[in-house]
C-alpha positions in Angstrom: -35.8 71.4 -122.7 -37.2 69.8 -125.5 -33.7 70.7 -127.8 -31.9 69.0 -125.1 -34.4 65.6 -124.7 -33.5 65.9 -128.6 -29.5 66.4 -128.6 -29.4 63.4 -126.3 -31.3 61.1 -128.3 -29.5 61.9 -131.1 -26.4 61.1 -129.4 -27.5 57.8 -128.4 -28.5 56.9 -131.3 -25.3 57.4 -133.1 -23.8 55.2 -130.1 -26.1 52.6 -131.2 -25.5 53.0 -135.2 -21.2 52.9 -133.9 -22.0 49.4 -132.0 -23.8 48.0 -135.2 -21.1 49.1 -137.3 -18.3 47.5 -135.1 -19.8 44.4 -135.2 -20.3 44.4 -139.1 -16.6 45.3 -139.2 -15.6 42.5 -136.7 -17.7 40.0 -138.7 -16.2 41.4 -142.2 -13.2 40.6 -140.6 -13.6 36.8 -139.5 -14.9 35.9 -142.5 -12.0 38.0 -145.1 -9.4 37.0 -142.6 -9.9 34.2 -140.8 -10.0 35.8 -137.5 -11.5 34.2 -134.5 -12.8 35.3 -131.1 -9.9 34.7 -128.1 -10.7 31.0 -126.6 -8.9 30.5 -123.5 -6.6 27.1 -123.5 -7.3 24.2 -121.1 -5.7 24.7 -117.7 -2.7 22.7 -117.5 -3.4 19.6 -114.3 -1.4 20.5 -111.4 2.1 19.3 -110.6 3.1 17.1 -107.8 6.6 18.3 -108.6 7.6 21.6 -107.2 9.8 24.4 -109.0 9.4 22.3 -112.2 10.6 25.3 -114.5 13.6 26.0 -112.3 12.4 29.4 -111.5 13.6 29.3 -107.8 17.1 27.1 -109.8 17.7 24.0 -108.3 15.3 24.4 -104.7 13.2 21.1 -104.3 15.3 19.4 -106.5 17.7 16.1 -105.5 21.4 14.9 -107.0 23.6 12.4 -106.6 27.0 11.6 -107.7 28.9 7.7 -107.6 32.5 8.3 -106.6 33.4 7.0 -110.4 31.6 10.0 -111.9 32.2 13.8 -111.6 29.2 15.7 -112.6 28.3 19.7 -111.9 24.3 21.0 -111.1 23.3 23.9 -111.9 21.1 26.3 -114.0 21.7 28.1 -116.4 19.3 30.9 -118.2 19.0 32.5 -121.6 22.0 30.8 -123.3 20.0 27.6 -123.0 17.3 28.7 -124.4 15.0 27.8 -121.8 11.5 26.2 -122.9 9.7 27.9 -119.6 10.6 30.8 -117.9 14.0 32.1 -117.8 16.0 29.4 -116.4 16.9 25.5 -117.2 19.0 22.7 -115.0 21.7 21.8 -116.9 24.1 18.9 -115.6 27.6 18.9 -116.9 29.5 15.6 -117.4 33.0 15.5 -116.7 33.5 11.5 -115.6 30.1 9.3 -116.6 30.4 5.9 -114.5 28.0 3.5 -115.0 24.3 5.0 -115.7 23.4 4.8 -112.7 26.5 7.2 -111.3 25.0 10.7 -111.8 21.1 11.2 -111.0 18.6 14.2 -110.7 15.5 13.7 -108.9 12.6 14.8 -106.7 11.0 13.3 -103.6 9.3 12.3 -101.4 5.6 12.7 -102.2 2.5 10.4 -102.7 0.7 8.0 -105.5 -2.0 6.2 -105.1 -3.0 2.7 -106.0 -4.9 2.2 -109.4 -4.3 6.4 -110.0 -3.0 7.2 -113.7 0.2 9.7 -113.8 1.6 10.9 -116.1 5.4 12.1 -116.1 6.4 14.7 -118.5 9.4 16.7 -119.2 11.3 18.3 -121.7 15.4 17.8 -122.4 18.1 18.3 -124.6 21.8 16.7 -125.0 25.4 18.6 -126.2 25.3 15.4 -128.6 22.6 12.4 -129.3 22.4 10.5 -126.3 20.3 8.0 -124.1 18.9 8.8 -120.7 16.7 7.1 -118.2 13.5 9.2 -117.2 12.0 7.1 -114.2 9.3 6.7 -110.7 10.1 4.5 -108.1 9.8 4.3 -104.6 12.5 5.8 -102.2 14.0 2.9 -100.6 14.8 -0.8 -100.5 13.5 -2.8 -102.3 13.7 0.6 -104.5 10.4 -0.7 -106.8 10.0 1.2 -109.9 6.6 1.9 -111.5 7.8 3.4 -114.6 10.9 3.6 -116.4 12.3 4.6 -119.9 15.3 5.0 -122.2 14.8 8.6 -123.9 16.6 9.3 -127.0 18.3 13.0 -126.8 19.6 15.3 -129.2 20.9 18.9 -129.5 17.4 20.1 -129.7 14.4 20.1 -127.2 12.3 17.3 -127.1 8.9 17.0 -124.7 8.9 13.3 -123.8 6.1 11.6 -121.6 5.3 8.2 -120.0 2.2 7.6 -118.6 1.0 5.1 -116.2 -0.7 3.4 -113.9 0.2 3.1 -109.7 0.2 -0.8 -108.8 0.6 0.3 -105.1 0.3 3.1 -102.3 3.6 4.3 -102.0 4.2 7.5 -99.7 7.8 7.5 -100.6 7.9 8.1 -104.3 10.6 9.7 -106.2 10.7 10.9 -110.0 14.2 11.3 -111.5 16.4 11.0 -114.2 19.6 9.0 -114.7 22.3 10.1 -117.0 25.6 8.1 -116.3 27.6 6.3 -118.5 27.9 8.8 -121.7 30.0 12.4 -120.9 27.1 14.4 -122.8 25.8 17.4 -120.9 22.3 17.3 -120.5 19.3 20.4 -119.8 16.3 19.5 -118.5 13.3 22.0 -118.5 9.4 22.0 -117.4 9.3 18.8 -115.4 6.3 17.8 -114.4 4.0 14.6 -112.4 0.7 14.7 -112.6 -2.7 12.9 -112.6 -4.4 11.8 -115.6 -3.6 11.5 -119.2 -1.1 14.0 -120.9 -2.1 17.4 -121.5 1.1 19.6 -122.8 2.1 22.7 -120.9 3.4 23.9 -124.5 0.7 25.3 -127.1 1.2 23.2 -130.4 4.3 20.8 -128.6 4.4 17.4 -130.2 6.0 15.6 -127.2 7.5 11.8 -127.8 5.4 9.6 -126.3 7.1 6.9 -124.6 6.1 4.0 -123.2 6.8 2.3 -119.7 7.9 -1.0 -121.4 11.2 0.4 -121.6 10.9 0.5 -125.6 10.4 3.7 -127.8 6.9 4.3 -129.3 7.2 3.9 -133.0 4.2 7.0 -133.7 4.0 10.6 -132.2 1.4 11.3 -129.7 -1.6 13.8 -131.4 -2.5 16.8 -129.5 -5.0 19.5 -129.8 -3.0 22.9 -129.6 -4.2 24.4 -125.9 
């Protein structure tokens, strides 16, 4: 009896001298290494926008066509190198119109009065070229509360404006307009939502872009999630 009250203690106690060692090595390692405990990233605000990453392809989503232009919707998957998930929209220009001619968009849903949005999304071109990245309301008189010229190129950029409702609108539609230039344009991880940005991206430096219609001159700083 008392052999075994003795084997067990002895076994416990080299559990105990195993912890102490593991958390010697663990703290060795941090402080050779530079290695840090796992901290969990910020969870990215909700999106009013549905199917955002095109997971579901083009279900939720809006386009329209002008008689003048000729453009095809669709997504496409790994050959776009998709930013989010496995799948991209990609719109390919045959005929561009005016810019107004060929437009992708998402609607209806609700903003409120004095509320701060942000609209966010990510987007590359076949060649550099412009595109309108906007929110207005559904409808005549067709108000818009933000819109911007975004500067594209053969590479994905994260571009966001941010802004502030100056009425209840019930009827509200984000989209993107991308006549008037036959460049073929992918869009990925679209995204409206409350508050200030916060990237969906770890480490993205997204273009910030200001409501004015006129290109910020620095980068927007962000913390990596």
């Amino acid at each position: 009896m008392v052999a075994k009250a003795t084997e067990n203690m002895t076994v416990k106690g080299m559990n105990i001298i195993k912890r102490f060692l593991i958390c010697i090595y663990l703290l060795v390692s941090i402080e050779l290494f530079g290695f840090t405990p796992f901290v969990s990233a910020e969870k990215p605000p909700e999106s009013i926008l549905k199917n955002g990453d095109f997971d579901l392809n083009l279900d939720g989503w809006h386009h329209w066509t002008h008689a003048d232009a000729a453009a095809l919707f669709q997504t496409e998957g790994k050959k776009a190198e998709p930013v989010v998930g496995k799948k991209v929209a990609y719109v390919k220009i045959s005929k561009a119109g005016a810019l107004w001619h060929i437009q992708f968009y998402q609607q209806p849903f609700t903003l409120e009065k004095g509320t701060t949005y942000t609209y966010n999304l990510w987007a590359k071109s076949e060649k550099p070229r412009t595109v309108v990245m906007r929110i207005l309301h559904q409808g005549a008189p067709w108000n818009e509360y933000a819109r911007q010229t975004i500067n594209l190129s053969e590479t994905w950029k994260e571009f966001f404006i941010t802004f502030k409702m100056t009425a209840d609108d019930v009827n509200s539609r984000a989209g993107i307009i991308m006549g008037a230039e036959k460049v073929d344009v992918w869009l990925d991880h679209i995204r409206l939502y409350e508050g200030e940005h916060v990237s969906g991206i770890e480490g993205a430096e997204p273009q910030a872009v200001s409501p004015s219609d006129k290109l910020a001159t620095t980068w927007a700083v962000l913390k990596n999630l």
